[in-house]
C-alpha positions as CSV (number, residue, x, y, z in Angstrom):
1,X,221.0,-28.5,50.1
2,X,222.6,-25.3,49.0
3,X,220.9,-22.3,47.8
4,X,219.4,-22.9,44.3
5,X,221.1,-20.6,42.0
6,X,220.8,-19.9,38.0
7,X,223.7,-21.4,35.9
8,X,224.6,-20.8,32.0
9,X,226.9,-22.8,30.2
10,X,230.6,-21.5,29.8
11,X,231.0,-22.0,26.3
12,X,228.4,-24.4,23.6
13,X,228.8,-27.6,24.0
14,X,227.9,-30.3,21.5
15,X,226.2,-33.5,21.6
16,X,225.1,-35.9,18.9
17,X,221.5,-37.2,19.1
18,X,219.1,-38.6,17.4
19,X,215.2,-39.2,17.7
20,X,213.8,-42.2,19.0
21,X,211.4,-41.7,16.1
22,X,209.8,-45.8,15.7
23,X,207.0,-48.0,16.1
24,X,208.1,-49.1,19.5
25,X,207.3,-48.7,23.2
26,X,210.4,-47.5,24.5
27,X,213.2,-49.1,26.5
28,X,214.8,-49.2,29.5
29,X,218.3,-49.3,30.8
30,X,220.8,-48.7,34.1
31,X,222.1,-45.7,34.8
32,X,223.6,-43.3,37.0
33,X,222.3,-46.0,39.9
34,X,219.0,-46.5,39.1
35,X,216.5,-48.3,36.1
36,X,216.0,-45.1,33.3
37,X,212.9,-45.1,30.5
38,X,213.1,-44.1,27.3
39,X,209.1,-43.2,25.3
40,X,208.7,-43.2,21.7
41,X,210.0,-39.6,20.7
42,X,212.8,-39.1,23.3
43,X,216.2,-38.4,21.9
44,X,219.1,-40.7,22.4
45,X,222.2,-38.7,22.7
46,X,225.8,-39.1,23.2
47,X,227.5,-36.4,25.1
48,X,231.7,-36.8,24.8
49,X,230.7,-40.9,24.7
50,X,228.4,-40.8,27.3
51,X,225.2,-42.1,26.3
52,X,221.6,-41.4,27.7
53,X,218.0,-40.5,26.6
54,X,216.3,-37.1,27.5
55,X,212.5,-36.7,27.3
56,X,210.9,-35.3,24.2
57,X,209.7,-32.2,25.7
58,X,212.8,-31.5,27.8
59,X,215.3,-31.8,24.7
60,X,213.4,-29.9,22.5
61,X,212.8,-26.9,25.3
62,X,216.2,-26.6,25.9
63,X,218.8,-27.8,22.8
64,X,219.1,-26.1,19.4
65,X,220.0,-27.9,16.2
66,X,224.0,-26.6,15.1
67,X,223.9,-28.9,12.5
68,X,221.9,-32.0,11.3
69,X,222.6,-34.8,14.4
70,X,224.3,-32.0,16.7
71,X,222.8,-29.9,19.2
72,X,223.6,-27.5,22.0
73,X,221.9,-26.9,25.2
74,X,220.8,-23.1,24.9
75,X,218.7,-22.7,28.3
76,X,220.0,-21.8,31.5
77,X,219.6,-24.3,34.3
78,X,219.8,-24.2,38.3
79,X,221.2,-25.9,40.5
80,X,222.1,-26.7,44.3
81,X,225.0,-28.7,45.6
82,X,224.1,-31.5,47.6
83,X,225.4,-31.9,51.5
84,X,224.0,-35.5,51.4
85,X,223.5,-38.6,49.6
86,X,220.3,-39.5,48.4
87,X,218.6,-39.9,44.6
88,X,216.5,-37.6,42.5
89,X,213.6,-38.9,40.5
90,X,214.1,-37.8,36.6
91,X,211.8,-38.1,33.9
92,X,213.6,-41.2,32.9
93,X,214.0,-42.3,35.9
94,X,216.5,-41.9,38.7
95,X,220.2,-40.6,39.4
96,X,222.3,-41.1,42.8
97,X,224.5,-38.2,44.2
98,X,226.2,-37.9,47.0
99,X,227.7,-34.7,48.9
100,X,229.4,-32.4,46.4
101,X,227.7,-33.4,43.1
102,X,224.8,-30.9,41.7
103,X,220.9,-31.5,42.1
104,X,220.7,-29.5,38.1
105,X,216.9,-28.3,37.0
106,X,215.7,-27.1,34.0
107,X,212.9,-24.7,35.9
108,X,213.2,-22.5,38.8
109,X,211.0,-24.3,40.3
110,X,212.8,-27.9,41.0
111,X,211.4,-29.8,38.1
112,X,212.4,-31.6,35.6
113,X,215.7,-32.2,37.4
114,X,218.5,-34.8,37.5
115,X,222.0,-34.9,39.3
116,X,225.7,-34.1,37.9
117,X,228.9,-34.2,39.8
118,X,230.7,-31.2,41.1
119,X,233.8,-31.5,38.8
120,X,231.7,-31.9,35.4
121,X,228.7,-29.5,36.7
122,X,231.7,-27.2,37.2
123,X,233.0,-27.5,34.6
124,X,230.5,-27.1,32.3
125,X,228.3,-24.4,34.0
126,X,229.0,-20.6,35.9
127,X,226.4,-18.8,38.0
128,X,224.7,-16.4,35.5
129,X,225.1,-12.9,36.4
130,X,221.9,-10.8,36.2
């Protein structure tokens, strides 16, 4: 891996999303390679039309509410590039990469991760300048 560095977001995104606010035990789905979870209380969001769940505690530690159903990631993240293949274990789940995509975490300290590829992590995110 690269050196892990501290990203912020070029400009606010959007994404729509939604609660998973009902009497149920969750779900589970395929994803970015690998079988994801969703608990009662995660959020189901579409980013651009892509669709996914992000864990309760996660979403609400790092989106704020624009509007009622739209959000924007707020927090910085950080982030290595990868010089291998391999997978990263996610809250949900897990996510393939391969050389070039992005290991992205939502702590300094590698947790709470998941993995993006180069071209959308860089577009998306610059190295925040302290």
């Amino acid at each position: 891996m690269s050196e892990l560095r501290e990203y912020r977001r070029k400009e606010e995104t959007t994404v729509t999303a939604v609660r998973l606010d009902l009497e149920t035990e969750g779900f589970t789905y395929e994803k970015w390679g690998g079988t994801q979870h969703c608990k009662p209380g995660d959020w189901l969001v579409n980013n651009q039309g892509d669709t996914y769940t992000i864990d309760a505690v996660t979403f609400e530690r790092t989106y704020r509410m624009v509007s009622p159903g739209v959000y924007a990631k707020h927090a910085n993240v950080w982030a290595e590039q990868a010089v291998e293949s391999g997978a990263i274990r996610t809250k949900e789940g897990s996510t393939e990469y391969k050389p070039g995509d992005y290991l992205v975490y939502n702590s300094p300290g590698r947790k709470d991760g998941y993995a993006m590829s180069g071209e959308k992590f860089r577009s998306l995110y610059q190295p925040q300048n302290r």
